[in-house]
C-alpha positions as CSV (number, residue, x, y, z in Angstrom):
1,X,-6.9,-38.2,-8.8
2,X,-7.5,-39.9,-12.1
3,X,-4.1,-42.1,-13.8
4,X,-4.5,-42.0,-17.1
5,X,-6.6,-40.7,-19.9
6,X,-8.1,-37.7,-21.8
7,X,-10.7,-35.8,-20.0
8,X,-12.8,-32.8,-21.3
9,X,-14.8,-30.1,-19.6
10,X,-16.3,-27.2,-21.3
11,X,-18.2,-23.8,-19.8
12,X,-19.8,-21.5,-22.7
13,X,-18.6,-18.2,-19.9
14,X,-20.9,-15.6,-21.8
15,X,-23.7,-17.5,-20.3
16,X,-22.1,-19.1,-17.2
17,X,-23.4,-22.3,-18.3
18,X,-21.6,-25.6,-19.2
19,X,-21.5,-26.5,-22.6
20,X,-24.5,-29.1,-22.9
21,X,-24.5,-30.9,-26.4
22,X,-21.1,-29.3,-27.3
23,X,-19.6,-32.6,-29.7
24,X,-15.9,-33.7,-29.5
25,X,-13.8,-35.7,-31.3
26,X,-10.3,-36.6,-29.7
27,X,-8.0,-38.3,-32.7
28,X,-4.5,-40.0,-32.3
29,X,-3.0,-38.4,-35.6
30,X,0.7,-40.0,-35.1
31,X,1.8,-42.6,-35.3
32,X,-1.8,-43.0,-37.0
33,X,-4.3,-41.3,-37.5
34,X,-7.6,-42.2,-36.0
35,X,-10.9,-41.4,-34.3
36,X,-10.3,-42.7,-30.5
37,X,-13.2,-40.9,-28.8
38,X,-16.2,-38.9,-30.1
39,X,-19.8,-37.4,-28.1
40,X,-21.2,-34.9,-27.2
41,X,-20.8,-33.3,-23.4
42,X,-23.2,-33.5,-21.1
43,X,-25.5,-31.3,-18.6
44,X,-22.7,-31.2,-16.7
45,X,-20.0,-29.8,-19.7
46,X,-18.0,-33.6,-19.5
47,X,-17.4,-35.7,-21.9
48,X,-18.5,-38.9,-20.6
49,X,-16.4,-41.5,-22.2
50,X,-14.5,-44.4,-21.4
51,X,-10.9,-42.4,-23.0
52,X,-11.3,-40.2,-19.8
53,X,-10.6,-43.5,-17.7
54,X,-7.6,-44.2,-20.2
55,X,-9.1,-46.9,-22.2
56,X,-7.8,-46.5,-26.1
57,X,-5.1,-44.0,-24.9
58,X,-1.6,-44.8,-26.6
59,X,1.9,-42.7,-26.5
60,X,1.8,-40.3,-29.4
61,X,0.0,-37.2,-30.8
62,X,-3.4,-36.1,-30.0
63,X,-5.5,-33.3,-31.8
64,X,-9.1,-32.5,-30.1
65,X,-11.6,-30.9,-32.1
66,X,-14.4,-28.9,-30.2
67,X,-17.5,-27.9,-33.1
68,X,-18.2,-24.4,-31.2
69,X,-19.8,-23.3,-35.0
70,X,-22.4,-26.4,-34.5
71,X,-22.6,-26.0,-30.7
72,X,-23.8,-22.4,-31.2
73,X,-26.1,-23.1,-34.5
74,X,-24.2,-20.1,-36.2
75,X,-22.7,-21.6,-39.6
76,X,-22.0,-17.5,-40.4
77,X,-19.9,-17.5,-36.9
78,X,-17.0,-16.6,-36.0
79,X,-15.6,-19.9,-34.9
80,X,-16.6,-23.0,-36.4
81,X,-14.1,-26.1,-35.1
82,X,-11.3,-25.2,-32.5
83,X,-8.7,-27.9,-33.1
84,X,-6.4,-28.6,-29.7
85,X,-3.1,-31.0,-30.3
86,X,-0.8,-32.9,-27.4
87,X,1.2,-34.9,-27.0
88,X,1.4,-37.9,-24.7
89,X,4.7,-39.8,-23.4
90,X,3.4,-41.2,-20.6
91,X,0.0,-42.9,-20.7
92,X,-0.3,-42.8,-17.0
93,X,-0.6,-39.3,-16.6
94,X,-4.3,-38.0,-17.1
95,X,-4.6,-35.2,-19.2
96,X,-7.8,-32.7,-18.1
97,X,-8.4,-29.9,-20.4
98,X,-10.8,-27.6,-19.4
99,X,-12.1,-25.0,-22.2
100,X,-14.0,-21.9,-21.9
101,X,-14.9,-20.3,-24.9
102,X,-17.4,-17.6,-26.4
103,X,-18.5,-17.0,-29.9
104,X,-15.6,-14.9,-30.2
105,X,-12.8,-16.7,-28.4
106,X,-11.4,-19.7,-26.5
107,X,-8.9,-20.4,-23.8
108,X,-7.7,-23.9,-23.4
109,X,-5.2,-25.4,-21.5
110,X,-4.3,-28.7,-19.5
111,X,-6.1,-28.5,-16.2
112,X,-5.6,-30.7,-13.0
C-alpha cells in the first residue's frame, strides 16, 4: 500500500484499452490555487509522477482535470475537460482514483 499522495489511472472501456497520452492536471485550488502535477498517462493508463508518491501534496482542496476532448482529437465532442475536486485532511492517506470514461460518459471515484 502506498501512504500518501494522488495517484491516477485511466481505461478508455469502449476500447478496453488504457488511456495512453490522456493529459492531467491535478491543482490545489484552496487555500491557493496552483498547478501541483501535470503529464500525460502512460502505456499503462498511470500518471507517472512524483505527486502519486506524495511529494507537493498539502491539506486542502484538490480539482483534477482529465482533457478527454484532446485525448480523443474530437474538438466537436461531447466531452471536452472532466474536472474532479477532493478534498484532503490527511496527507498520509493516498488517494487512487481510477476513471473510466467514453466519449459519452465518465465514472470516477476514489479507488484502493
Amino acid at each position: 500500500m502506498v501512504a500518501g499522495g494522488i495517484s491516477i489511472h485511466a481505461v478508455d472501456v469502449a476500447s478496453g484499452r488504457p488511456a495512453q497520452g490522456l493529459r492531467v492536471e491535478i491543482w490545489r485550488i484552496d487555500p491557493e490555487k496552483v498547478r501541483v502535477a501535470e503529464g500525460r498517462l502512460g502505456a499503462n493508463g498511470v500518471l507517472d509522477h512524483p505527486i502519486a508518491r506524495g511529494e507537493g501534496v498539502s491539506a486542502g482542496e484538490y480539482e483534477v482535470l482529465f482533457h478527454l476532448g484532446e485525448f480523443f482529437g474530437d474538438s466537436d465532442g461531447f466531452l471536452t475537460v472532466t474536472p474532479f475536486r477532493l478534498r484532503i485532511k490527511n496527507v498520509d492517506e493516498h488517494f487512487h482514483l481510477p476513471l473510466k470514461f467514453t466519449r459519452w460518459g465518465y465514472s470516477l471515484f476514489r479507488g484502493a
